[in-house]
C-alpha positions as CSV (number, residue, x, y, z in Angstrom):
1,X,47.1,92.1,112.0
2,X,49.9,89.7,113.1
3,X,49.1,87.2,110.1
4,X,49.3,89.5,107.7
5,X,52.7,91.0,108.8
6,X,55.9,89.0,107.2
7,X,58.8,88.6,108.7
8,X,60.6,90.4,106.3
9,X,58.2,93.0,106.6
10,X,58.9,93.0,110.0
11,X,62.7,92.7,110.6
12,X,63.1,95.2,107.1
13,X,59.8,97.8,106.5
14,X,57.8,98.1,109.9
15,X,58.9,101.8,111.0
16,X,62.4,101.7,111.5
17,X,62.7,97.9,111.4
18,X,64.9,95.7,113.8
19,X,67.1,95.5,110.5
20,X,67.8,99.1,110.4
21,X,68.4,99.6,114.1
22,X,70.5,96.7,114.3
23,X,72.6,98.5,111.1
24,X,72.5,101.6,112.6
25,X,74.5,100.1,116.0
26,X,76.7,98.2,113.7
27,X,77.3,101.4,111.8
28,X,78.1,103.1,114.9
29,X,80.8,100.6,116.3
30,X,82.3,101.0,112.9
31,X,82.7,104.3,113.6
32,X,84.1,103.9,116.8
33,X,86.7,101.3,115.8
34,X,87.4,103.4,113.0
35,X,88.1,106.4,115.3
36,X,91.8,107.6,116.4
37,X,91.1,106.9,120.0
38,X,94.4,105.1,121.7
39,X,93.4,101.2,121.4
40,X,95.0,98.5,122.9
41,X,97.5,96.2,121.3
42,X,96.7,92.6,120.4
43,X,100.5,91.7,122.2
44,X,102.8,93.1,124.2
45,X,104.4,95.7,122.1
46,X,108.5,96.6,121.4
47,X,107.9,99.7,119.6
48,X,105.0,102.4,120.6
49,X,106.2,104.7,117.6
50,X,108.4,104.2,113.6
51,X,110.2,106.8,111.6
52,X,110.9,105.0,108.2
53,X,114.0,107.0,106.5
54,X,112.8,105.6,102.5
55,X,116.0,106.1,100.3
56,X,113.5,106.0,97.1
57,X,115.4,105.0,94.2
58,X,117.8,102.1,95.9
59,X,121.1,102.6,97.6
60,X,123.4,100.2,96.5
61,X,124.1,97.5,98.6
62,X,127.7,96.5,97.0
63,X,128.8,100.5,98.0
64,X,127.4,100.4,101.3
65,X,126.8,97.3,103.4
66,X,127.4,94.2,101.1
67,X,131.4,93.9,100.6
68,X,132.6,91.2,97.6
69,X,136.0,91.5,96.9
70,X,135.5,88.7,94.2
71,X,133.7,91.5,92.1
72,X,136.6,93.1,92.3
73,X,138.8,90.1,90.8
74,X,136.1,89.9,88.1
75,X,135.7,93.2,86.9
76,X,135.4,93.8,83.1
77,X,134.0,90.1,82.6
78,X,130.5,88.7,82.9
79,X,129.0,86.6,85.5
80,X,128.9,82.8,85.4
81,X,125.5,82.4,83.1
82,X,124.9,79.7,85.7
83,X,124.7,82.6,88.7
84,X,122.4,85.0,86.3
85,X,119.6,82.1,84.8
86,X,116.9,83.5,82.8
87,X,117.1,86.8,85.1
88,X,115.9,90.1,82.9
89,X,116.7,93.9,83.3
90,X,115.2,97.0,82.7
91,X,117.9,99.0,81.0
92,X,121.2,96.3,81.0
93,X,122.0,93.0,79.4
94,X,122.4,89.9,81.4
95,X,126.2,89.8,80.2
96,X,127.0,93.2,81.1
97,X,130.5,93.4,82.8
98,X,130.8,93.3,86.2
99,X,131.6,96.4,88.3
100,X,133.6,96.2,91.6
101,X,132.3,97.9,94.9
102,X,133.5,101.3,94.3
103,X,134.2,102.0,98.5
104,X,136.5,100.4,100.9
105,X,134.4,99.2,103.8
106,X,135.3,98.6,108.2
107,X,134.0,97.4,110.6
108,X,132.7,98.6,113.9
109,X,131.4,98.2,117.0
110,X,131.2,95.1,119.1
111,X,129.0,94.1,116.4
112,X,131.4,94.3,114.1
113,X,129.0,95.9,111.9
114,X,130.2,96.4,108.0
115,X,129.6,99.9,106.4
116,X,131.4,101.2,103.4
117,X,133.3,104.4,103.6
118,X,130.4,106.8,102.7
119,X,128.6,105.7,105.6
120,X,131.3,105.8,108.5
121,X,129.1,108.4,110.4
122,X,127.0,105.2,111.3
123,X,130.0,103.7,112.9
124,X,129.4,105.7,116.0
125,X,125.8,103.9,116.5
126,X,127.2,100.7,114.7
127,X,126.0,98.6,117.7
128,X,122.6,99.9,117.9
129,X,121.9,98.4,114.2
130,X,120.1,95.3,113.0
131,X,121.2,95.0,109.6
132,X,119.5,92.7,107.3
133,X,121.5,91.6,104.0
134,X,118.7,89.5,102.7
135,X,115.9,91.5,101.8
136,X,114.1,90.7,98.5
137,X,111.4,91.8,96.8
138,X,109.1,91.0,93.5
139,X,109.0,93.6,91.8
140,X,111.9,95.8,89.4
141,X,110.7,98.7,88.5
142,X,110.3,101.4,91.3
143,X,106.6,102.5,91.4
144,X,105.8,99.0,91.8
145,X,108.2,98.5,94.4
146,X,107.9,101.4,96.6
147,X,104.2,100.4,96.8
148,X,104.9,96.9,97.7
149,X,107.1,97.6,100.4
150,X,105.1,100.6,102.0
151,X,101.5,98.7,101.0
152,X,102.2,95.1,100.8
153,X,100.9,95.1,97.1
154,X,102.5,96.2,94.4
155,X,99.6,98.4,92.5
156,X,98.1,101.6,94.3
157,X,94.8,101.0,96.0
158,X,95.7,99.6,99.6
159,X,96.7,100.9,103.3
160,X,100.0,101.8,103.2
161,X,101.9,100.8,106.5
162,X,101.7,104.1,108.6
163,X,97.6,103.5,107.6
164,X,97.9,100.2,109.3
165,X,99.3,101.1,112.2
166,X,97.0,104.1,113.1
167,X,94.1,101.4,112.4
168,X,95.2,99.0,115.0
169,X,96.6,101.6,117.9
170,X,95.0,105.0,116.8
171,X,96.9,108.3,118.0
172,X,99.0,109.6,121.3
173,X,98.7,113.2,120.3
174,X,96.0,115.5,120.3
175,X,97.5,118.3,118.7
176,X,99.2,116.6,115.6
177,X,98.5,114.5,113.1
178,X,99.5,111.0,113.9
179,X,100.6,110.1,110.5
180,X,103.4,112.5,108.9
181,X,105.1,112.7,105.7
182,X,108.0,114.3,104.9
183,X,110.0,114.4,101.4
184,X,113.6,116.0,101.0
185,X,114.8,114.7,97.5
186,X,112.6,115.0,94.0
187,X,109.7,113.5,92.7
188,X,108.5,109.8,93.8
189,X,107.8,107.5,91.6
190,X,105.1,105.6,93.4
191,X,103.2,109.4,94.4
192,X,101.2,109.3,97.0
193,X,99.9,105.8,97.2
194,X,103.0,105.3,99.5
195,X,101.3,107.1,102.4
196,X,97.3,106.4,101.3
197,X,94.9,104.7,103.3
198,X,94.0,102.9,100.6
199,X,90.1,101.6,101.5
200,X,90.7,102.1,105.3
201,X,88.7,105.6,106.1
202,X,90.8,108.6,104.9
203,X,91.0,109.6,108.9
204,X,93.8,107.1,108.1
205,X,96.1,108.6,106.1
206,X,99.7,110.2,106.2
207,X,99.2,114.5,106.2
208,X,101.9,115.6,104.3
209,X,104.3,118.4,106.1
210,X,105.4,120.2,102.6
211,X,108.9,122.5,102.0
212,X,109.2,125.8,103.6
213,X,107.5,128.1,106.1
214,X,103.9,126.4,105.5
215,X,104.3,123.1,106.4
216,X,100.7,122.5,106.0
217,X,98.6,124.4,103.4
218,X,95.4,125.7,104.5
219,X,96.5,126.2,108.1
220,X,97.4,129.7,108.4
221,X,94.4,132.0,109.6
222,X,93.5,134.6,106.0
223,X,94.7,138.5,106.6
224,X,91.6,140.4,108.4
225,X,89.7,137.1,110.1
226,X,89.4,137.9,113.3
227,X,89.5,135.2,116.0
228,X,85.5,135.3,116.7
229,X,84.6,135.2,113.3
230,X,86.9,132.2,112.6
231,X,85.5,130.4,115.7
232,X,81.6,130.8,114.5
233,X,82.6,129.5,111.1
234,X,83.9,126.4,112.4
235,X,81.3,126.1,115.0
236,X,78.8,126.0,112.0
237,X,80.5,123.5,109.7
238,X,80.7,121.3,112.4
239,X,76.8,121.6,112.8
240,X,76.3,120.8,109.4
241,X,78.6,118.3,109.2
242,X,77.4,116.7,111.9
243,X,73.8,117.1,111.0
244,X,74.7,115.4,107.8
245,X,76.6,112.7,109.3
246,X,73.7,112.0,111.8
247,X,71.8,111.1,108.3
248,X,73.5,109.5,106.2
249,X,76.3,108.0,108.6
250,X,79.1,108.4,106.2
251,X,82.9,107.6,107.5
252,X,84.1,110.5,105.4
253,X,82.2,113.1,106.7
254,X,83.2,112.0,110.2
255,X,87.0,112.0,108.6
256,X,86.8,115.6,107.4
257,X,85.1,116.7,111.0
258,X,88.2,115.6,112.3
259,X,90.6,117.1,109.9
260,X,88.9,121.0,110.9
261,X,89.3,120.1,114.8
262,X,93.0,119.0,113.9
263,X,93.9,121.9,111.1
264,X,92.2,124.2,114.1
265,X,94.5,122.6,116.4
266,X,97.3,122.7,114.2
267,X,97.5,126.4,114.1
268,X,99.3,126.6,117.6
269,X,100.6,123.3,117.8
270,X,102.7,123.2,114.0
271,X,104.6,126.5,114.4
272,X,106.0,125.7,117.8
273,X,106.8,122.2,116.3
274,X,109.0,123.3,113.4
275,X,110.4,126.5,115.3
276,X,114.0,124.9,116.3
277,X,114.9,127.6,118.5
278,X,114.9,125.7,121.6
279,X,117.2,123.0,120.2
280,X,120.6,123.7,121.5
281,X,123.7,124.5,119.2
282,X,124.9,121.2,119.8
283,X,122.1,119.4,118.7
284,X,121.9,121.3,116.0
285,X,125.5,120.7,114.8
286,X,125.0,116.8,115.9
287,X,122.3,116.6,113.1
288,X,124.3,119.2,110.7
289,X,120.8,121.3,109.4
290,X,119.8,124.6,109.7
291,X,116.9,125.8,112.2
292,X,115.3,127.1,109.0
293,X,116.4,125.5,105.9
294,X,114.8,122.7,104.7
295,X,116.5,119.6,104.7
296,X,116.8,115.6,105.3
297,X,118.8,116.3,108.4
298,X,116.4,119.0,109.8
299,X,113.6,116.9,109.0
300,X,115.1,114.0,110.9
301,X,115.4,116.6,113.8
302,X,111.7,117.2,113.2
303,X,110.9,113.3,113.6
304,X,112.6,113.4,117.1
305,X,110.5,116.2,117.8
306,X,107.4,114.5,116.5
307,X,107.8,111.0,118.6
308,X,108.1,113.4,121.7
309,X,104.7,114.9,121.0
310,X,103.2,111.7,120.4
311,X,103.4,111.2,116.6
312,X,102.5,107.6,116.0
313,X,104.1,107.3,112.4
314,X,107.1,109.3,110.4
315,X,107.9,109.0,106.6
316,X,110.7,110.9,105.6
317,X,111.0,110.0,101.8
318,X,114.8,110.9,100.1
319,X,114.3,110.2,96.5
320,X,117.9,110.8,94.0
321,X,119.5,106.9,95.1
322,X,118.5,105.8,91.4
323,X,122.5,105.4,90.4
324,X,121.9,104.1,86.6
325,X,125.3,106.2,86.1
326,X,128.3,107.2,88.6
327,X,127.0,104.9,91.1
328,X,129.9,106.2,92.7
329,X,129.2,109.9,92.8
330,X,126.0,109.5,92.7
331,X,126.0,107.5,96.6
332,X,129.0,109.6,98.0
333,X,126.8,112.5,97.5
334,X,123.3,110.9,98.7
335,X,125.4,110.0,101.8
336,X,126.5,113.5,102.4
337,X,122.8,114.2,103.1
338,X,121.8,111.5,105.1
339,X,124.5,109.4,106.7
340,X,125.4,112.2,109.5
341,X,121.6,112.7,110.5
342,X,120.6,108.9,110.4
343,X,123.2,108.7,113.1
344,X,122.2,111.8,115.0
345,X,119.0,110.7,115.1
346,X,119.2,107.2,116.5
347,X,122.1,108.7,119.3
348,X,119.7,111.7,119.7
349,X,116.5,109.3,120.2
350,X,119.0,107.2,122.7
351,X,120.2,109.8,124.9
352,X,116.0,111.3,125.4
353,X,114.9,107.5,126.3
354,X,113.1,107.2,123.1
355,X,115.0,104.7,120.7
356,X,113.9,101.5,123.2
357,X,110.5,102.3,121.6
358,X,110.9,104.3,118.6
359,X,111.7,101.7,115.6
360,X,113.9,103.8,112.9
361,X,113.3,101.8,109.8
362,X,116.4,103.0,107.1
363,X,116.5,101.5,103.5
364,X,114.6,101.5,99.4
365,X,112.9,99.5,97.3
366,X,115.2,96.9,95.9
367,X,118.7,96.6,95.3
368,X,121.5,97.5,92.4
369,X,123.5,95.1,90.2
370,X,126.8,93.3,89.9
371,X,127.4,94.0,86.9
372,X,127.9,98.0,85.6
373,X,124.8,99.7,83.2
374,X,126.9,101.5,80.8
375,X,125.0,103.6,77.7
376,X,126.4,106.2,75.7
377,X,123.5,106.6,74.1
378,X,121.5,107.6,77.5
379,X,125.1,109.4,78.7
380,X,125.4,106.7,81.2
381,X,128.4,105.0,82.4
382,X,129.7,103.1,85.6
383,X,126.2,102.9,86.9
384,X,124.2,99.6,88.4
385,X,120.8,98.3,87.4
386,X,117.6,97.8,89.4
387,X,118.0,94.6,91.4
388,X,115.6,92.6,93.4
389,X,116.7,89.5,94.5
390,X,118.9,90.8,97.0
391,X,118.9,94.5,99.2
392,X,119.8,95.5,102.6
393,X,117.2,97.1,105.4
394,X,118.6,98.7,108.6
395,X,116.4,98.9,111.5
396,X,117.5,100.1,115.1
397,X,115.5,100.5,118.5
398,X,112.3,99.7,119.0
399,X,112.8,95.8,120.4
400,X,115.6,95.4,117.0
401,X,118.6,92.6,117.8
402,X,121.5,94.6,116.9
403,X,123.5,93.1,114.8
404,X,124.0,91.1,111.2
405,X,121.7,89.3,109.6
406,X,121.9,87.1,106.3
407,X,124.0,86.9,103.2
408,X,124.3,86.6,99.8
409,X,126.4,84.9,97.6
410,X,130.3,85.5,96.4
411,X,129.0,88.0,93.8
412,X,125.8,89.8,95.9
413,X,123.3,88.2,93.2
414,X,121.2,85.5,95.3
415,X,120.9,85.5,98.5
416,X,121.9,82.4,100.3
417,X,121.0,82.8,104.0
418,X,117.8,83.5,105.9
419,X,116.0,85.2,102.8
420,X,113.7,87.9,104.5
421,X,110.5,89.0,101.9
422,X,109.4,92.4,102.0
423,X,106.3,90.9,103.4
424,X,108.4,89.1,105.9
425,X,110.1,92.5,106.8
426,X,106.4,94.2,107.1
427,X,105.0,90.9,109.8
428,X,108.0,91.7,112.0
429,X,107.7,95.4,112.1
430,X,104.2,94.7,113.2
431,X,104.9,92.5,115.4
432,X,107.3,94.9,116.7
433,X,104.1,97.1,117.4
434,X,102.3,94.6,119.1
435,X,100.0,93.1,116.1
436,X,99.6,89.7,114.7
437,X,99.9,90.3,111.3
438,X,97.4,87.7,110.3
439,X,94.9,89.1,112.6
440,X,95.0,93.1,112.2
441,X,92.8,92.6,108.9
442,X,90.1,94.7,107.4
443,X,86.8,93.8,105.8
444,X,86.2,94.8,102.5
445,X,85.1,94.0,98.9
446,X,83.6,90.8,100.4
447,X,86.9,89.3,102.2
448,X,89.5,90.3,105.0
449,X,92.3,92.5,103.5
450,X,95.7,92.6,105.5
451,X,98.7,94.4,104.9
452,X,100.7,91.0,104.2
453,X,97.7,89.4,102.5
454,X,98.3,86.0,102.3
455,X,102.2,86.3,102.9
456,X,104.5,86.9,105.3
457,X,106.2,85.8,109.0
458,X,107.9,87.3,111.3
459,X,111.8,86.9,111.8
460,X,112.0,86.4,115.6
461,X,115.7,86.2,114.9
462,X,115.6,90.5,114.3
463,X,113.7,90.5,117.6
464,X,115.7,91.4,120.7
C-alpha cells in the first residue's frame, strides 16, 4: 500500500490529511490573534487609549493657529506667481486676492502657545498642547482626504486607525465596544470608510453611538419579551452560530458571535454610560452641554466617560469647518461648539489621571487658502479654498511634547520647517501606543498591508 500512496495524496486527500489539520491550527491562531483579548505591545507604550476630535471639512489655519500679518499688508492683491507654481484649486483661481487672517491672535502659557481669538478657551490648557504647523497631505478634495488621514490611503477599502489599534492591543472593556464613533455636525463626506475595518475582520470596526435616546439601534429589549425568553433565544443563535463556525471556520461568524454577547452586554452597560446624572454641576458647566441634549461638548463628556470604562478608541466627527464663504463667521461659530469642551476635556482628563495616557488628537483634513474664494454666482464671498500643502494638528497627553512645532512661510502657503506627512503624523501616534509602524502589518491579497504602507516616520521631536 505504501507505494501506491503519493505524497500529495498523503499530505492533501488521506482522511483529513496533515495539510488540513495543519490549516485547521493555522486557522485557529488566526482566530485567536484576530480576537479582542488584551495583547501585549511591541514597545513600551505613552498612550494606552486616543480620542480623535475630526473637524471634517478643515478649520482654517490662518484664523486659528497660523498668524501672518504679511497677509494682511497684501490683501486685495495676488501672491508672488513664484510662491503659487503650477498649484491648482478646486473652486478658486491661482490669482485670487489674498485675504488677511480675520482674528487677532495671543499667546499663552509658558509655551507661549499661539491661538487666535475664537479659540482663547484653549489658553487655559495652552501648555498641555503640542501643536504641529506643518502637517500636509496629498490629497484636495475631502472624501479623499478624510480617508487618507483616518486610513493611510486615500480611496475606501483599508483599516481605518481606530481598526489598527484594536488589531495590535485588542480591548480593556468588557462591557463596551472598544471602538466608538460619535458625529455632532452634518453629513461626512468620506461615510463610513473613516471608521471601517477595511479587510481586517469586522470584529474590528468602530460601533457607531447615534443622536438621541438610542445610542445604539437594536439594543433595547422589544415591548412583551420577557427576560427568559430573550436568554433562550440568544442561547440558541449562539449554538448555531457556533455550530456553523465549527464548519466552515469563518472570521465573520466568529465577529457577529461577538457583536450578540456585546449588544447583550450593552443593554446595562450603555444606559448607565450616557446617563450624566452622576456628573456634578460643575463638570457639567466646565464642558457647557446638557445631561440630555445631544452635543459636541456632551459627547466629549461621553469620551471621558468612555476612557474610564476602558474604551480603547474615540472618534468624535464635527463636520460644518468647510468655510468656502464667511470664513469668518463660519469659524467663530464652529468654535462656539468646540473650543470650550476641547479644553474641558483635556483639564477634565488631567485632573482624573487620565491625559498622561489618553492621546486627544484635535484637527481635519487639510488646510484653507491665502488667498479669498469669492463667487457670486455660488453666493460665496470672503471664503478660503481647500489647501493641502500646509494644516495644523493639535495633539495633547498621551507621551505629546507640549509645545510648537514647525512653520510655514511669510504667507502660510509652503511649509518651510520640519514638514510632518499625514503618514508621518499616523507612525508617531502609533508609536505613541507602543507599535512599530512598519511591523504592525497585515497579510492580505498576497502582501503585508500597513496603515502607513510604504510611508511614514515617526517625529521623535512630538515625543515627550
Amino acid at each position: 500500500m505504501s507505494t501506491q500512496i503519493s505524497r500529495r495524496y498523503f499530505l492533501s486527500e488521506c482522511g483529513i490529511g496533515l495539510g488540513k489539520i495543519a490549516a485547521a491550527s493555522l486557522l485557529t491562531q488566526n482566530l485567536e490573534a484576530r480576537s479582542l483579548a488584551p495583547k501585549p505591545p511591541l514597545q513600551n507604550p505613552k498612550a494606552r487609549a486616543v480620542i480623535h476630535l475630526f473637524l471634517a471639512g478643515a478649520p482654517s489655519q490662518l484664523e486659528l493657529f497660523d498668524p501672518k500679518p504679511q497677509l494682511t499688508k497684501l490683501e486685495g492683491s495676488p501672491l508672488p506667481k513664484s510662491i503659487i507654481g503650477d498649484q491648482r484649486y478646486a473652486f478658486i483661481q491661482p490669482d485670487a486676492a489674498v485675504l488677511g487672517p480675520q482674528f487677532s491672535f495671543q499667546q499663552y502659557g509658558e509655551t507661549r502657545a499661539t491661538l487666535g481669538s475664537p479659540l482663547a478657551p484653549l489658553g487655559e490648557v495652552a501648555d498641555d498642547l503640542c501643536i504641529v504647523r506643518s502637517c500636509t497631505t496629498d490629497q484636495f478634495n475631502h472624501a479623499p482626504a478624510q480617508v487618507l488621514l483616518n486610513s493611510g490611503f486615500s480611496q475606501p477599502g483599508r483599516p481605518c486607525l481606530g481598526s489598527w489599534t484594536l488589531y495590535g492591543l485588542g480591548s480593556q472593556s468588557d462591557n463596551l465596544p472598544a471602538f466608538v464613533v460619535m458625529s455632532t455636525g452634518g453629513g461626512l463626506s468620506g461615510g463610513t470608510a473613516l471608521w471601517s475595518s477595511g479587510f481586517l475582520p469586522t470584529t474590528y470596526t468602530g460601533v457607531r453611538f447615534r443622536k438621541g435616546r438610542d445610542p445604539i439601534l437594536n439594543v433595547s429589549t422589544p415591548a412583551n419579551y420577557s427576560k427568559e425568553l430573550q436568554s433562550d433565544t440568544f442561547h440558541l443563535v449562539n449554538q448555531l452560530n457556533a455550530k456553523r463556525l465549527s464548519v466552515v471556520n469563518d472570521q465573520e461568524i466568529a465577529t457577529r458571535m461577538t457583536s450578540y454577547e456585546m449588544a447583550a452586554r450593552l443593554q446595562s452597560s450603555a444606559p448607565e454610560l450616557m446617563d450624566l446624572k452622576s456628573e456634578s454641576d460643575e463638570t457639567i458647566n466646565l464642558y457647557g452641554c446638557d445631561r440630555d441634549q445631544h452635543s459636541f461638548a456632551r459627547a466629549c463628556l461621553l469620551a471621558r466617560r468612555m476612557v474610564q470604562r476602558g474604551v480603547r478608541f474615540i472618534n468624535i466627527y464635527h463636520s460644518g469647518w468647510d468655510a468656502h464663504t464667511n470664513v469668518k463667521g463660519s469659524t467663530e461659530g464652529n468654535c462656539k461648539q468646540t473650543a470650550q469642551a476641547t479644553a474641558a476635556l483635556i483639564m477634565d482628563l488631567k485632573r482624573h489621571g487620565l491625559l498622561d495616557e489618553t492621546l486627544v488628537i484635535w484637527g481635519g483634513e487639510f488646510g484653507r487658502t491665502p488667498m479669498v474664494e469669492t463667487n457670486p454666482a455660488l453666493g460665496r464671498k470672503a471664503g478660503r479654498d481647500h489647501h493641502p500643502q500646509a494644516f495644523t494638528t493639535l495633539m495633547a497627553g498621551g507621551g505629546t511634547k507640549p509645545g510648537t512645532y514647525g512653520e510655514t512661510d511669510d504667507f502660510g502657503f509652503h511649509i518651510t520647517r520640519n514638514k510632518v506627512h499625514v503618514h508621518d503624523l499616523q507612525a508617531t501616534i502609533l508609536h505613541l501606543l507602543g507599535f512599530d509602524h512598519e511591523r504592525l502589518t497585515y497579510h492580505h491579497a498576497g502582501r503585508d498591508f500597513r496603515l502607513t504602507d510604504v510611508h511614514g516616520h515617526v517625529v521623535q521631536d512630538l515625543i515627550a
